[in-house]
CHARMM internal coordinates of N, CA and C (Angstrom, degrees):
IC EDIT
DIST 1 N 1 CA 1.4450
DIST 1 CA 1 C 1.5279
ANGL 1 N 1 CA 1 C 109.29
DIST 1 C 2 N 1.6104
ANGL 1 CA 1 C 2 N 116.58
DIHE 1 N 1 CA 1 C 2 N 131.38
DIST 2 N 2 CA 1.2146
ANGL 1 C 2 N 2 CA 117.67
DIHE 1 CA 1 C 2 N 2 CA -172.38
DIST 2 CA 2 C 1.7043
ANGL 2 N 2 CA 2 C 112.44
DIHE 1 C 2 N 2 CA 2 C -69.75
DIST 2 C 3 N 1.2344
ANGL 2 CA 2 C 3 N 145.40
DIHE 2 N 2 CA 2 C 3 N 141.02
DIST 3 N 3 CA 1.1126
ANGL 2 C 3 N 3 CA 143.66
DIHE 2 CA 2 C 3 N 3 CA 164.85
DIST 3 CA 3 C 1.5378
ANGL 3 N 3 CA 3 C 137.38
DIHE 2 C 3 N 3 CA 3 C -99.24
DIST 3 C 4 N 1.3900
ANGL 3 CA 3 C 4 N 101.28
DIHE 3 N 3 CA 3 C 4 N -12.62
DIST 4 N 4 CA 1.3500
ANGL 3 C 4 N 4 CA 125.41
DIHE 3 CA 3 C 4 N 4 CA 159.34
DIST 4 CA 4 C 2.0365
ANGL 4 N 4 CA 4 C 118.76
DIHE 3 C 4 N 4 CA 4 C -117.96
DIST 4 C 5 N 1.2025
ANGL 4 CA 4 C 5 N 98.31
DIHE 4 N 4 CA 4 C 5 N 135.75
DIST 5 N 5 CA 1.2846
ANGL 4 C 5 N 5 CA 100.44
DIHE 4 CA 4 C 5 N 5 CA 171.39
DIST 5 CA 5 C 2.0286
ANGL 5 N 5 CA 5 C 120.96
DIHE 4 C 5 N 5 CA 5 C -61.91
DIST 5 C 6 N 0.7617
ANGL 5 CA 5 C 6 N 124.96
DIHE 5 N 5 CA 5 C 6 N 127.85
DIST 6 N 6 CA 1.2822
ANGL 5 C 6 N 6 CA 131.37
DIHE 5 CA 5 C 6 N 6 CA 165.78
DIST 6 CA 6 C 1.2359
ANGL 6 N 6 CA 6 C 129.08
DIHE 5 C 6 N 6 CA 6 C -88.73
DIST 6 C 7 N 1.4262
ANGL 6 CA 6 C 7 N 130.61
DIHE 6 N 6 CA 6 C 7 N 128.20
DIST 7 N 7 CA 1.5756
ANGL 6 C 7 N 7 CA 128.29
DIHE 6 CA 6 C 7 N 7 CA -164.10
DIST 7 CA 7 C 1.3803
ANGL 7 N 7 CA 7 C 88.33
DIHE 6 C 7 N 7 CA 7 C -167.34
DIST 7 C 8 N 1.8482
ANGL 7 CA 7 C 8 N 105.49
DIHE 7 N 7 CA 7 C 8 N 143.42
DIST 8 N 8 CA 1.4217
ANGL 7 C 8 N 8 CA 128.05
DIHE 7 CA 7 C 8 N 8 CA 146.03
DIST 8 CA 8 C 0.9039
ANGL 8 N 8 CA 8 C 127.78
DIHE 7 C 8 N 8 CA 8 C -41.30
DIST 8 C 9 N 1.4076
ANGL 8 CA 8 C 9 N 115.92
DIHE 8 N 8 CA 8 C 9 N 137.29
DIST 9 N 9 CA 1.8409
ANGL 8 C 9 N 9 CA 118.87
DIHE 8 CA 8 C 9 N 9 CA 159.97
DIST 9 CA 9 C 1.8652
ANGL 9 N 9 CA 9 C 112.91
DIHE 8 C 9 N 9 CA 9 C -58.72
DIST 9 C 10 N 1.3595
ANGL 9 CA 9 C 10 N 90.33
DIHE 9 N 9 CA 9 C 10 N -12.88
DIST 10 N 10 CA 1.9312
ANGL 9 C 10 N 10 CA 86.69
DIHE 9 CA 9 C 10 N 10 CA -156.66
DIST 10 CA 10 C 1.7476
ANGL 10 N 10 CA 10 C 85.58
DIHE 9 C 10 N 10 CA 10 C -151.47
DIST 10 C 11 N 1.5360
ANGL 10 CA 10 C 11 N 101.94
DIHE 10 N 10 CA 10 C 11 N 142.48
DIST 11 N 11 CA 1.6311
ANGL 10 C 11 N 11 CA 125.69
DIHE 10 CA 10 C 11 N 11 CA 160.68
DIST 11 CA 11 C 1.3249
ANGL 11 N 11 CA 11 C 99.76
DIHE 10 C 11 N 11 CA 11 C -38.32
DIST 11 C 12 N 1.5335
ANGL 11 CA 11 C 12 N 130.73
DIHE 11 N 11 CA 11 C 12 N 146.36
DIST 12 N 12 CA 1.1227
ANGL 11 C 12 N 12 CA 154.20
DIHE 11 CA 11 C 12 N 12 CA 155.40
DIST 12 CA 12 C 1.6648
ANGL 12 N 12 CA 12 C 126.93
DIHE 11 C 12 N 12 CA 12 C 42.09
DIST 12 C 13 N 1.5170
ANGL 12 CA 12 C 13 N 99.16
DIHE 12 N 12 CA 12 C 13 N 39.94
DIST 13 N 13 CA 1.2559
ANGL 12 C 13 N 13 CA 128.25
DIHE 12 CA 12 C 13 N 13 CA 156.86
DIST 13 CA 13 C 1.3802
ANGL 13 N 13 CA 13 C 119.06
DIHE 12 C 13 N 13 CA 13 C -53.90
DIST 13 C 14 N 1.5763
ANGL 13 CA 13 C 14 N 112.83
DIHE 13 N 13 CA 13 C 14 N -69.76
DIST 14 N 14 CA 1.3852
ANGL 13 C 14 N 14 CA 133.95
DIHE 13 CA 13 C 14 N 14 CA 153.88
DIST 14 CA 14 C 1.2997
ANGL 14 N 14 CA 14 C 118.84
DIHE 13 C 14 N 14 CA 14 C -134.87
DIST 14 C 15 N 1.6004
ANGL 14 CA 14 C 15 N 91.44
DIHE 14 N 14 CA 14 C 15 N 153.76
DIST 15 N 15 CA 1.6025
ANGL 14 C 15 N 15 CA 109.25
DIHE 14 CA 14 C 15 N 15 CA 177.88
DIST 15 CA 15 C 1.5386
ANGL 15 N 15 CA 15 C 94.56
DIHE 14 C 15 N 15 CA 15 C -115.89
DIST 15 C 16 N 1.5677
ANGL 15 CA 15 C 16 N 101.36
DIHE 15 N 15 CA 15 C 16 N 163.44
DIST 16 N 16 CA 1.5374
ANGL 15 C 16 N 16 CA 116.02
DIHE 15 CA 15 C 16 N 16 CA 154.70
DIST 16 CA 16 C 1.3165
ANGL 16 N 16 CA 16 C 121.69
DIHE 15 C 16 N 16 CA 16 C -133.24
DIST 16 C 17 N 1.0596
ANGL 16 CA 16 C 17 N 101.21
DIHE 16 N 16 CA 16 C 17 N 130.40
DIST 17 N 17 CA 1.5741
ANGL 16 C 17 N 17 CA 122.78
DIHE 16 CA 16 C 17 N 17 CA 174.56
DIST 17 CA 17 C 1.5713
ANGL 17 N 17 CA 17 C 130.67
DIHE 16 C 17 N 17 CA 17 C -110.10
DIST 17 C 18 N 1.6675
ANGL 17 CA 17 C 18 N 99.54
DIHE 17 N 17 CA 17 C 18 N 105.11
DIST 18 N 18 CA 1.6203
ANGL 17 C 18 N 18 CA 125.72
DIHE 17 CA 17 C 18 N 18 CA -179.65
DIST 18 CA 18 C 1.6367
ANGL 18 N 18 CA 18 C 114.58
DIHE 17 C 18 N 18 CA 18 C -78.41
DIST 18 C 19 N 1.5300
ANGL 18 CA 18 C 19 N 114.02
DIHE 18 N 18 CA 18 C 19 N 149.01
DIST 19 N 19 CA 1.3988
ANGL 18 C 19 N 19 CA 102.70
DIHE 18 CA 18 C 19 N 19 CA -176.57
DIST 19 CA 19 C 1.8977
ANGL 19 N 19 CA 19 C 66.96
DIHE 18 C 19 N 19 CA 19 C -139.80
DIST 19 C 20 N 1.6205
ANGL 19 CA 19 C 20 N 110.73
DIHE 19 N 19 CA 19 C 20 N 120.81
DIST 20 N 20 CA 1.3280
ANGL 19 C 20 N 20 CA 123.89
DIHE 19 CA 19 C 20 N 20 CA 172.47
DIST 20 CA 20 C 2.1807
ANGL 20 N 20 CA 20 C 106.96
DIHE 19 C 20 N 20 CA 20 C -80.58
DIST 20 C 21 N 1.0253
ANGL 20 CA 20 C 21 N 92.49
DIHE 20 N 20 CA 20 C 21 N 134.91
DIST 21 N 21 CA 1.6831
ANGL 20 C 21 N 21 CA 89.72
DIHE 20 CA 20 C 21 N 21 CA 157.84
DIST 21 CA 21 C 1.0631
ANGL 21 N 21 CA 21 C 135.31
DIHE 20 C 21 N 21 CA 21 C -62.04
DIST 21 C 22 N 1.2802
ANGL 21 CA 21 C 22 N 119.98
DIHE 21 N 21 CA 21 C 22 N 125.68
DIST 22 N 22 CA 1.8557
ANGL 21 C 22 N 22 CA 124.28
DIHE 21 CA 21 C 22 N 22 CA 168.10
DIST 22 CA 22 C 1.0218
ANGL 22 N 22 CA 22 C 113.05
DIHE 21 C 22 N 22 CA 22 C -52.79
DIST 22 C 23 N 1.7932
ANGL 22 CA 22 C 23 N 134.60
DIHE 22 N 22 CA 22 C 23 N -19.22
DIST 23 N 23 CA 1.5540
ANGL 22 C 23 N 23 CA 118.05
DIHE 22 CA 22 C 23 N 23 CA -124.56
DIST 23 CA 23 C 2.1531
ANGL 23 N 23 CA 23 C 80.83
DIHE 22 C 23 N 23 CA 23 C -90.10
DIST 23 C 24 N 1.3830
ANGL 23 CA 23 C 24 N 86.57
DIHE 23 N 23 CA 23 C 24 N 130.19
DIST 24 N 24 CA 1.6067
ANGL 23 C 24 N 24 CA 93.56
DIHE 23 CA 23 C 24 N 24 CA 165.14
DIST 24 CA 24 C 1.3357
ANGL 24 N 24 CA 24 C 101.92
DIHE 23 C 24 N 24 CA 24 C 122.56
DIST 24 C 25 N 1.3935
ANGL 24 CA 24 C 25 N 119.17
DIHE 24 N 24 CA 24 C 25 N -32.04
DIST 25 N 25 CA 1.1239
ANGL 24 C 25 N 25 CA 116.93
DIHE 24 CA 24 C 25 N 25 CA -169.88
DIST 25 CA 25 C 1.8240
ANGL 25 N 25 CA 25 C 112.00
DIHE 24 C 25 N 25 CA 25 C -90.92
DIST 25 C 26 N 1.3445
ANGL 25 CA 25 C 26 N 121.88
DIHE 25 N 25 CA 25 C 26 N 172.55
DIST 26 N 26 CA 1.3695
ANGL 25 C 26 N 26 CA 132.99
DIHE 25 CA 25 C 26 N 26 CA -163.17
DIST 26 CA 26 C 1.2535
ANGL 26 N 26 CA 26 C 103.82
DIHE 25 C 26 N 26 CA 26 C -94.79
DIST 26 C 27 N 1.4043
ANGL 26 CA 26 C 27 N 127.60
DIHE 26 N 26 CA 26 C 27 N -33.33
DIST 27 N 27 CA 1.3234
ANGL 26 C 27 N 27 CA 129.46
DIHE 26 CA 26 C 27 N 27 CA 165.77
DIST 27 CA 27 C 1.7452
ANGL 27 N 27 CA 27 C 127.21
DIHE 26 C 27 N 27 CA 27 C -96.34
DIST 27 C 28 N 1.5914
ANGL 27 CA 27 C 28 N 139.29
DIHE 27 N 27 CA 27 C 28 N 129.11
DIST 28 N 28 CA 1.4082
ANGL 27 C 28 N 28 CA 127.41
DIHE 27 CA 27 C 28 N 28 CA -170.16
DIST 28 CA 28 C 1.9810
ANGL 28 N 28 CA 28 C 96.21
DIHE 27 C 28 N 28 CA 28 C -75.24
DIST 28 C 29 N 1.1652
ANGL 28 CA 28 C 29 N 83.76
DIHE 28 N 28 CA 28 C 29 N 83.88
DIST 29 N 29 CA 1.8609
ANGL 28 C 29 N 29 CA 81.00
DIHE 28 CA 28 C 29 N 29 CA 170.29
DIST 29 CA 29 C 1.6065
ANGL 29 N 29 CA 29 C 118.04
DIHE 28 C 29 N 29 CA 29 C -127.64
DIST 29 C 30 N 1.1286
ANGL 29 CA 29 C 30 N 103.07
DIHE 29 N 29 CA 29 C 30 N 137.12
DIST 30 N 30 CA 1.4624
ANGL 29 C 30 N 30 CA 87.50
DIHE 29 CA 29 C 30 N 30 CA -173.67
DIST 30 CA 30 C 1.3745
ANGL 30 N 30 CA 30 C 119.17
DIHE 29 C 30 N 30 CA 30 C -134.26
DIST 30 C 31 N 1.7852
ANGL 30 CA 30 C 31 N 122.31
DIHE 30 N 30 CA 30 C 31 N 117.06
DIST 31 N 31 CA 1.1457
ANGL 30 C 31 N 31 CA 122.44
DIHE 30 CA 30 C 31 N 31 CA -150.88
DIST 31 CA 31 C 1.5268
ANGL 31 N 31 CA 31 C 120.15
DIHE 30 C 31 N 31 CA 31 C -77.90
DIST 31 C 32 N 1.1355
ANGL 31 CA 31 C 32 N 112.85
DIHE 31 N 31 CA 31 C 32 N 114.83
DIST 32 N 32 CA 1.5361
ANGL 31 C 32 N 32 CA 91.52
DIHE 31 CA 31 C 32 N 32 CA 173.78
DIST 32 CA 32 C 1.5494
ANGL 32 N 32 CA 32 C 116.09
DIHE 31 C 32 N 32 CA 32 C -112.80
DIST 32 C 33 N 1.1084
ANGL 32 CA 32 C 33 N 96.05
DIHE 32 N 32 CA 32 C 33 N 154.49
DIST 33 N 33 CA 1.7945
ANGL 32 C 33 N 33 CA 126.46
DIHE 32 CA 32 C 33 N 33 CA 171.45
DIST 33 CA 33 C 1.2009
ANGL 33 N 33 CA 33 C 129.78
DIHE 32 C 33 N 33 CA 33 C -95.16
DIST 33 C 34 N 1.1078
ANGL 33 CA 33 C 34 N 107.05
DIHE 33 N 33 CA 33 C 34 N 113.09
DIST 34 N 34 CA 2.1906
ANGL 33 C 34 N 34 CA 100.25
DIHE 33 CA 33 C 34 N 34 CA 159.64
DIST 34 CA 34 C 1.2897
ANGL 34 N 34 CA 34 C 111.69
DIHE 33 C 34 N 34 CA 34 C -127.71
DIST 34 C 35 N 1.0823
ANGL 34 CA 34 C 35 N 108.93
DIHE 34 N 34 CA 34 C 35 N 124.53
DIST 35 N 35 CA 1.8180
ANGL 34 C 35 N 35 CA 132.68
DIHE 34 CA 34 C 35 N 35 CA 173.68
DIST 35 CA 35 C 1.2121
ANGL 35 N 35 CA 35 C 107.81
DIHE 34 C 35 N 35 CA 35 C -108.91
DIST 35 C 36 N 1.5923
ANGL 35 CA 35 C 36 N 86.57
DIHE 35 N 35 CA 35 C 36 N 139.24
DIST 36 N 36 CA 2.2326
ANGL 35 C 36 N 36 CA 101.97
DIHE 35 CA 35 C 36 N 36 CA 171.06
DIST 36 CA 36 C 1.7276
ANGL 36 N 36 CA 36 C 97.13
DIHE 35 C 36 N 36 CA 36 C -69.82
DIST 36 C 37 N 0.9988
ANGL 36 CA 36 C 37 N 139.61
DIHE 36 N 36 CA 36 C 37 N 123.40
DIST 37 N 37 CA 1.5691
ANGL 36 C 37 N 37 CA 141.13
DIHE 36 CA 36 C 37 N 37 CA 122.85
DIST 37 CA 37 C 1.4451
ANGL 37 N 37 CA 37 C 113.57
DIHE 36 C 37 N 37 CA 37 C 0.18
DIST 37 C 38 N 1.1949
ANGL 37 CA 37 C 38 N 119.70
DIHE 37 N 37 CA 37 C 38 N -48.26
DIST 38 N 38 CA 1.3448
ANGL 37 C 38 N 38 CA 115.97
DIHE 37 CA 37 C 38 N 38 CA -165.96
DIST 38 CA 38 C 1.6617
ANGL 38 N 38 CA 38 C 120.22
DIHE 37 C 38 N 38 CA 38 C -88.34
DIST 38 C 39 N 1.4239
ANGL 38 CA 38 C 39 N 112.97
DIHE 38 N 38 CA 38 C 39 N -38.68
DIST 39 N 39 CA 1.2319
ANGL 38 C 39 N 39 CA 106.54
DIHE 38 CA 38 C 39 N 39 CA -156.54
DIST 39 CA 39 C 1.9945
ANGL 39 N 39 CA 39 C 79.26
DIHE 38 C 39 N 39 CA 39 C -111.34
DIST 39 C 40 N 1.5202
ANGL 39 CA 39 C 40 N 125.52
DIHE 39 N 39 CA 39 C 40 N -29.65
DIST 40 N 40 CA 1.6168
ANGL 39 C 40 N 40 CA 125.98
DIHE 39 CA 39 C 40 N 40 CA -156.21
DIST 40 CA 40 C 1.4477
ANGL 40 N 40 CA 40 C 98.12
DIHE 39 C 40 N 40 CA 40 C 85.05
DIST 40 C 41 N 1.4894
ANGL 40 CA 40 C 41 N 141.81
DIHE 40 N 40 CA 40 C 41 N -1.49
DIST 41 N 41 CA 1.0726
ANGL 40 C 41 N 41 CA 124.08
DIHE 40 CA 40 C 41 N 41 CA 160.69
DIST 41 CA 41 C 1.5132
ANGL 41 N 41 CA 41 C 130.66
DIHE 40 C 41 N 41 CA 41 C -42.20
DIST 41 C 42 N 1.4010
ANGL 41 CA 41 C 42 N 117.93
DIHE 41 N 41 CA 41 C 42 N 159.92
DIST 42 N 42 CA 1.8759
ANGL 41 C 42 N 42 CA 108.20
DIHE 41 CA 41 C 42 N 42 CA -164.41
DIST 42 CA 42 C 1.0438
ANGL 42 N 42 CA 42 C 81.82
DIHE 41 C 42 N 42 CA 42 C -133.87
DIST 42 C 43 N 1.6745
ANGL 42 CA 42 C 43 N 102.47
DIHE 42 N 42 CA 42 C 43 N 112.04
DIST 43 N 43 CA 1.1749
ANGL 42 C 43 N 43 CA 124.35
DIHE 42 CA 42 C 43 N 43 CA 168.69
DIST 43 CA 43 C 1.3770
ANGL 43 N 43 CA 43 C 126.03
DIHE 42 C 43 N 43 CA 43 C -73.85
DIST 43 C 44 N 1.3339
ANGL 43 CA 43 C 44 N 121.05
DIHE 43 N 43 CA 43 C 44 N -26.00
DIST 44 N 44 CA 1.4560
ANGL 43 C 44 N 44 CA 146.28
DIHE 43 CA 43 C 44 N 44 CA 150.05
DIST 44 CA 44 C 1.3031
ANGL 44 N 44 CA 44 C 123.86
DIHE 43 C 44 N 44 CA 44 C -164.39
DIST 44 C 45 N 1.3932
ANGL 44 CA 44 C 45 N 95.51
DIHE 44 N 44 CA 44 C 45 N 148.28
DIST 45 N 45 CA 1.6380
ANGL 44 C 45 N 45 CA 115.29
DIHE 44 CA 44 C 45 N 45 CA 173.10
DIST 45 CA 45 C 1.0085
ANGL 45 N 45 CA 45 C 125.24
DIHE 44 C 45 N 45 CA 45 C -149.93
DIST 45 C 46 N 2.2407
ANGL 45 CA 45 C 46 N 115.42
DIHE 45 N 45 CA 45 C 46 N 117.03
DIST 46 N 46 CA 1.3671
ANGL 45 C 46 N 46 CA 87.87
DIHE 45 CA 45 C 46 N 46 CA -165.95
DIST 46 CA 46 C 2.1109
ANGL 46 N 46 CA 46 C 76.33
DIHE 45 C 46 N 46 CA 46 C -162.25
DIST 46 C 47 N 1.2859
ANGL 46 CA 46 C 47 N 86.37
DIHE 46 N 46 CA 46 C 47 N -174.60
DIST 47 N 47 CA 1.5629
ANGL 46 C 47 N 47 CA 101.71
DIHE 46 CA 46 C 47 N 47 CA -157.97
DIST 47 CA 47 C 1.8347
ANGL 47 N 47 CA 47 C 103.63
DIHE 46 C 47 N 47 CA 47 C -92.33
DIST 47 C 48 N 1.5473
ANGL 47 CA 47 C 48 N 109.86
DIHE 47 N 47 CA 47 C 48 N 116.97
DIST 48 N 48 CA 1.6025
ANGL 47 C 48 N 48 CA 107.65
DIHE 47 CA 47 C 48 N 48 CA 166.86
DIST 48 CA 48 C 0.7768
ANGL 48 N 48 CA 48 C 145.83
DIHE 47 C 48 N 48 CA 48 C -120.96
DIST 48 C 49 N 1.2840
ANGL 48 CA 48 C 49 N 140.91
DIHE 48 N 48 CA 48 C 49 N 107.26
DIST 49 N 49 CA 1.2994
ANGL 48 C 49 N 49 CA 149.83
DIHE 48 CA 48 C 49 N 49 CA -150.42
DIST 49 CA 49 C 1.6738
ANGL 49 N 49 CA 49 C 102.91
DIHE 48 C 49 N 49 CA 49 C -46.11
DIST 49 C 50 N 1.5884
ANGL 49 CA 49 C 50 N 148.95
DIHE 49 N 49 CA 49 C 50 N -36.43
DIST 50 N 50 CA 1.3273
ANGL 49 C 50 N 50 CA 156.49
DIHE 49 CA 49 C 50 N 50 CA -126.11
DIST 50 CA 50 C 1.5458
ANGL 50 N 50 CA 50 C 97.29
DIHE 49 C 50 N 50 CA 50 C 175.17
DIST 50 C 51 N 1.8157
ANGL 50 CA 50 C 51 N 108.04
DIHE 50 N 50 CA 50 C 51 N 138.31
DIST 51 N 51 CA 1.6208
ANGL 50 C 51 N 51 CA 88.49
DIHE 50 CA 50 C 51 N 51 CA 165.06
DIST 51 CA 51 C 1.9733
ANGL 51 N 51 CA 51 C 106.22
DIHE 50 C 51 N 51 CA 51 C -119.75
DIST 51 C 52 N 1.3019
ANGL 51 CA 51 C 52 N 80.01
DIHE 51 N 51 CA 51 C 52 N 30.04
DIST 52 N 52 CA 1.7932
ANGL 51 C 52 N 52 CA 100.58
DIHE 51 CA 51 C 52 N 52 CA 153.13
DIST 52 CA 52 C 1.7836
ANGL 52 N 52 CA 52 C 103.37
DIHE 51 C 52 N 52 CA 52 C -38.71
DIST 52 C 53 N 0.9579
ANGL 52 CA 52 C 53 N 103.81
DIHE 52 N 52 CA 52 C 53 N 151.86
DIST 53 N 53 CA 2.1724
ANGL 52 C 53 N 53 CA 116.54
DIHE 52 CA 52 C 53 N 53 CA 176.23
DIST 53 CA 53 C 1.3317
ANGL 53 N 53 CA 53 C 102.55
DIHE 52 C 53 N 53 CA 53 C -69.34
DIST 53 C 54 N 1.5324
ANGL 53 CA 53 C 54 N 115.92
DIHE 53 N 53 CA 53 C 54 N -40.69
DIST 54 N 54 CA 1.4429
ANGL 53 C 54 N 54 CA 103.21
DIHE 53 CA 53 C 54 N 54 CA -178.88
DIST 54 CA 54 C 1.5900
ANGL 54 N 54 CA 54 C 129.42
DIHE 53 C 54 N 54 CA 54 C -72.46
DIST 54 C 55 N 1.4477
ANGL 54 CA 54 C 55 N 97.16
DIHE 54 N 54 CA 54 C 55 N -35.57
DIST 55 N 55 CA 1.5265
ANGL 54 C 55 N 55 CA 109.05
DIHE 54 CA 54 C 55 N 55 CA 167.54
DIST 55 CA 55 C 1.4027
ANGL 55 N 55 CA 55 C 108.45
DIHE 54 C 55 N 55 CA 55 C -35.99
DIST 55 C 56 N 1.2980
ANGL 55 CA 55 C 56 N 119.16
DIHE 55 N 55 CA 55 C 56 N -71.89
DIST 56 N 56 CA 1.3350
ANGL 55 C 56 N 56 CA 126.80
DIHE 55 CA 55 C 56 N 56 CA -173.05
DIST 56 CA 56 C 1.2698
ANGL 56 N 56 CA 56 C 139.14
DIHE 55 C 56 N 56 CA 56 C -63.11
DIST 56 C 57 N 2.0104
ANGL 56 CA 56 C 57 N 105.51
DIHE 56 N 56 CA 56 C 57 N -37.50
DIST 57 N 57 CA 1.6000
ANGL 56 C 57 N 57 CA 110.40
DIHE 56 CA 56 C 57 N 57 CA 177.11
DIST 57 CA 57 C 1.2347
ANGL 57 N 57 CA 57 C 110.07
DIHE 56 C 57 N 57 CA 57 C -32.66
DIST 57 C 58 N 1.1786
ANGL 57 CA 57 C 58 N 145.06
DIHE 57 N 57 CA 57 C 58 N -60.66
DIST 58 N 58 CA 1.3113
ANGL 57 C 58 N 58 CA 135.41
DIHE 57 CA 57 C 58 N 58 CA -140.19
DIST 58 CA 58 C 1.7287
ANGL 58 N 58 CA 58 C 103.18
DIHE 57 C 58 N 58 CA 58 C -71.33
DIST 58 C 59 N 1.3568
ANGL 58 CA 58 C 59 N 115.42
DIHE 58 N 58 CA 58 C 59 N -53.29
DIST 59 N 59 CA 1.1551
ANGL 58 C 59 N 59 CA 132.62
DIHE 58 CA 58 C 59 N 59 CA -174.62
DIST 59 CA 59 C 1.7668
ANGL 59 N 59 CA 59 C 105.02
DIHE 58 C 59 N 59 CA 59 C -38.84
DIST 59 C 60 N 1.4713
ANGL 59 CA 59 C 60 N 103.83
DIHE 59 N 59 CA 59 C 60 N -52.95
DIST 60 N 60 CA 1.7215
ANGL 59 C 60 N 60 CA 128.17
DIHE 59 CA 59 C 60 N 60 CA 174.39
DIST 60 CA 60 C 1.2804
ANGL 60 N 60 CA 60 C 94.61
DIHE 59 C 60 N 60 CA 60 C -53.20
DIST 60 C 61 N 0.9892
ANGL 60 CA 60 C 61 N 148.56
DIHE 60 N 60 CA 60 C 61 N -83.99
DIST 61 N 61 CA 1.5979
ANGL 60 C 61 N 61 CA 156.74
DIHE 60 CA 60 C 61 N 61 CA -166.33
DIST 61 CA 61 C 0.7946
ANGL 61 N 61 CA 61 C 117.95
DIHE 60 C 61 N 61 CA 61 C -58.40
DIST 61 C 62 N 1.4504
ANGL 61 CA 61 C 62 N 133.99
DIHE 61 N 61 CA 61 C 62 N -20.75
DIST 62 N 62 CA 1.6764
ANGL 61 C 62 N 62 CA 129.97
DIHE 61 CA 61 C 62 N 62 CA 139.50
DIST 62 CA 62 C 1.2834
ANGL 62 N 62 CA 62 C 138.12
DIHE 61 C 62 N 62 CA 62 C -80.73
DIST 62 C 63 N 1.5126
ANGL 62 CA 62 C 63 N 103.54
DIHE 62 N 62 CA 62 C 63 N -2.22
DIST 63 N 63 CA 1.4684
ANGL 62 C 63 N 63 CA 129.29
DIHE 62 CA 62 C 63 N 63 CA 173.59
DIST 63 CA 63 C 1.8618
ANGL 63 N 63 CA 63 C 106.04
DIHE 62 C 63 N 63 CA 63 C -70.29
DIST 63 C 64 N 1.6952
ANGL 63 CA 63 C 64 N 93.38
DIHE 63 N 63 CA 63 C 64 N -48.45
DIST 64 N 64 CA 1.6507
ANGL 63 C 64 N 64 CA 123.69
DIHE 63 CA 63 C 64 N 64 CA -129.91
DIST 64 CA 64 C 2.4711
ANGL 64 N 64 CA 64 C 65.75
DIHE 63 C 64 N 64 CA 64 C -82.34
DIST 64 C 65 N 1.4193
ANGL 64 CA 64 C 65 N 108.91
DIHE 64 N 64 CA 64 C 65 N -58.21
DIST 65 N 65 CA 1.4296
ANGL 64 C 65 N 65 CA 122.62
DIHE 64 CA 64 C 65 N 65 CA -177.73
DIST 65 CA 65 C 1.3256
ANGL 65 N 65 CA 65 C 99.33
DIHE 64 C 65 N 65 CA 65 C -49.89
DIST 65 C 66 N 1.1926
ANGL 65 CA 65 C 66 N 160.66
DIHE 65 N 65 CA 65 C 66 N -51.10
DIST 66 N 66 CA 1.3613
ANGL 65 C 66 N 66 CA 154.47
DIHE 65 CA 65 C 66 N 66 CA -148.05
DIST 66 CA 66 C 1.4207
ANGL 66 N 66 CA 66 C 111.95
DIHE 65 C 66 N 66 CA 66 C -105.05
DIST 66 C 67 N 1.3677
ANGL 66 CA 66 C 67 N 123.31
DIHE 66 N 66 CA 66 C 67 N -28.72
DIST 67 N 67 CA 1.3966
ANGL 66 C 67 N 67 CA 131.01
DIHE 66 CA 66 C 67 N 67 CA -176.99
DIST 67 CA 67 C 1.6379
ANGL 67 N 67 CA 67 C 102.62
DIHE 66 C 67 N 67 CA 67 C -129.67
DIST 67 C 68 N 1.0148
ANGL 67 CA 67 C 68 N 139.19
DIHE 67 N 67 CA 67 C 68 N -7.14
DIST 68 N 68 CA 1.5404
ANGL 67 C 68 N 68 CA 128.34
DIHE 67 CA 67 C 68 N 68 CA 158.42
DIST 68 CA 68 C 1.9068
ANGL 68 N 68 CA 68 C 87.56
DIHE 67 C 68 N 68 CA 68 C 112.41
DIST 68 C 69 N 1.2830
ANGL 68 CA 68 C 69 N 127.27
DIHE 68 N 68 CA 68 C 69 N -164.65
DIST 69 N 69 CA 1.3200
ANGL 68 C 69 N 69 CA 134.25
DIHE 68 CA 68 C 69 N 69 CA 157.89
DIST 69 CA 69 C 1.2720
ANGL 69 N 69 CA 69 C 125.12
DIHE 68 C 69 N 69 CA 69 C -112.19
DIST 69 C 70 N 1.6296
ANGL 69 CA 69 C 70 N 125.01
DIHE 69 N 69 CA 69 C 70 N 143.39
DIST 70 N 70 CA 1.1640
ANGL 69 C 70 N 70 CA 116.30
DIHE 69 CA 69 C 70 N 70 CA -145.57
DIST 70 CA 70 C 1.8566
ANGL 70 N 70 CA 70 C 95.45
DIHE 69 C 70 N 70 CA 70 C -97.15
DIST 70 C 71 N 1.5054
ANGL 70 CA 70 C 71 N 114.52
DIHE 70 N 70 CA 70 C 71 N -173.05
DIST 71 N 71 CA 1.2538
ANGL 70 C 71 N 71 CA 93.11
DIHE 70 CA 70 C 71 N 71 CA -177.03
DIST 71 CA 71 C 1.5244
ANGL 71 N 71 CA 71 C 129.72
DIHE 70 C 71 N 71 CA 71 C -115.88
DIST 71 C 72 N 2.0630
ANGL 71 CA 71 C 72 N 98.64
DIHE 71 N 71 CA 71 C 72 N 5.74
DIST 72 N 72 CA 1.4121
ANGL 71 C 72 N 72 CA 108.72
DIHE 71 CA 71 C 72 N 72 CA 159.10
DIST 72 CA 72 C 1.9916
ANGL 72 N 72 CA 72 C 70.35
DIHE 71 C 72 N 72 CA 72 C -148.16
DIST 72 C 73 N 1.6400
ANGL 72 CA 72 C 73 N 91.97
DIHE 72 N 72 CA 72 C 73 N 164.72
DIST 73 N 73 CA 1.5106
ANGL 72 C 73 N 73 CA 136.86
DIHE 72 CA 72 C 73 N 73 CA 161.90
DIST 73 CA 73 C 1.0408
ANGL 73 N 73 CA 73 C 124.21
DIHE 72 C 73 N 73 CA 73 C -105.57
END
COOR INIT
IC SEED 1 N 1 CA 1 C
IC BUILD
């Protein structure tokens, strides 16, 4: 367990990207997140059916289009 917070010197250094659990819920959906490191901004968040690569590319590529690409994940 981390004990200090971690953050960039600079915007879009790194992002992180969460894939939350379904287990409990009524539908298999699974939310994911990506945040800048630097600011905790949420770069997206949104609901996926699979966290298969394809499920997601698109989501990434409109992330990567709206906020530029980060420079680790």
């Amino acid at each position: 367990m981390a004990t200090e917070r971690f953050q960039t010197s600079a915007p879009n250094l790194m992002w992180q990207m969460d894939f939350k659990s379904p287990v409990g819920w009524e539908a298999p959906v699974w939310p994911v997140l990506m945040v800048n490191n630097h600011s905790l901004y949420e770069v997206d968040l949104h609901a996926s059916w699979s966290t298969q690569a394809e499920a997601v590319e698109q989501r990434l590529v409109g992330a990567f289009e709206r906020c530029d690409v980060p420079e680790e994940m």
